[in-house]
N, C-alpha and C positions, 0 to 999 in steps of 0.2 A: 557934964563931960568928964571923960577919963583920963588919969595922968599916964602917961605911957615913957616905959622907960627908956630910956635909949643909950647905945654905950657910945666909948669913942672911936672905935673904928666904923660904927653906923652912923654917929655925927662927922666923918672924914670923908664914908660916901657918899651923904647925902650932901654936903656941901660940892663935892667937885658934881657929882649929878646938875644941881640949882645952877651951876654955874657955866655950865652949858649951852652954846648960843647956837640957835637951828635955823636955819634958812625958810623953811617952812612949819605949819603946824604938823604935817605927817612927817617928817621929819623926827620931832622929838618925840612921836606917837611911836614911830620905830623904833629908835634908842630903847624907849620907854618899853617894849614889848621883847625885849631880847629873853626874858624867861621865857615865853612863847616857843621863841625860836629853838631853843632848848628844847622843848618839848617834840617838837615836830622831828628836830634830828634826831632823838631816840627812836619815836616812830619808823621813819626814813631805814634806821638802824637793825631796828627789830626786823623790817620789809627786808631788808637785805640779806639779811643771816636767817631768813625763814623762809619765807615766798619764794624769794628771788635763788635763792639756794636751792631749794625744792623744782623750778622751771628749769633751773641751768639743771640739774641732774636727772630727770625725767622727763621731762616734757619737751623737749628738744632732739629731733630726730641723729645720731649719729651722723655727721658730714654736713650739716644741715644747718650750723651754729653760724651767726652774722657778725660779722665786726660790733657793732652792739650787744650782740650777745656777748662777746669777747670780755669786752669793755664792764659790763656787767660781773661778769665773773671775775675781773681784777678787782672788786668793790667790793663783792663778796666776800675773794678770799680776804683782803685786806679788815674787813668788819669783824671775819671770823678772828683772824691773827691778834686782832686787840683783845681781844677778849681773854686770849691767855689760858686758855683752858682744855683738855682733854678733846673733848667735845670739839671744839675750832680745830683743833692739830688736825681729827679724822675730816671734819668736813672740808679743811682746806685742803688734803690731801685729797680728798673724793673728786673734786672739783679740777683740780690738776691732772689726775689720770683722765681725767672728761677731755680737757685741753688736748692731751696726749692723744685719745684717742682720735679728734677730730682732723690732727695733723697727721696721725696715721690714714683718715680717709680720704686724705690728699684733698684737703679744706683747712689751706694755710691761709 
């Protein structure tokens, strides 16, 4: 077997980890899974500033956009704005004028 190093702020987490009392076995299986969860929000994230950016901007007829669509396009811009970048500034502004235009086709 191998010796494996480990510092003290890895022996800090893994102790309050150990020390963790779960109500059931899926329970600490979810705790235990939160890098996962991590994983799936970038996904979610990517979906949002790509896809879902691309359907709110094309693919949705002018006057035609649904309270979930709405809804959507606030998550969007929001995904983009984190982002912080050149690139989000246009596509949350693309996305805004969209807004604009559908409350111009008297679809508030």
């Amino acid at each position: 077997t191998g010796t494996a190093i480990v510092s003290n702020n890895d022996k800090a987490i893994i102790s309050r980890q150990s020390s963790k009392s779960f109500a059931t076995a899926s329970d600490a299986q979810i705790y235990n899974s939160s890098s996962h969860h991590n994983t799936d929000a970038n996904a979610r994230l990517d979906r949002l500033k790509n896809d879902d950016s691309d359907y709110l901007l094309y693919d949705i007829p002018v006057g035609e956009m649904t309270y979930p669509d709405r809804s959507l396009a606030h998550r969007a811009m929001v995904a983009w704005q984190r982002t912080k970048s050149i690139e989000g500034a246009y596509l949350v502004q693309q996305i805004l004028e969209r807004l604009v235009e559908e409350d111009e086709a008297g679809n508030h």
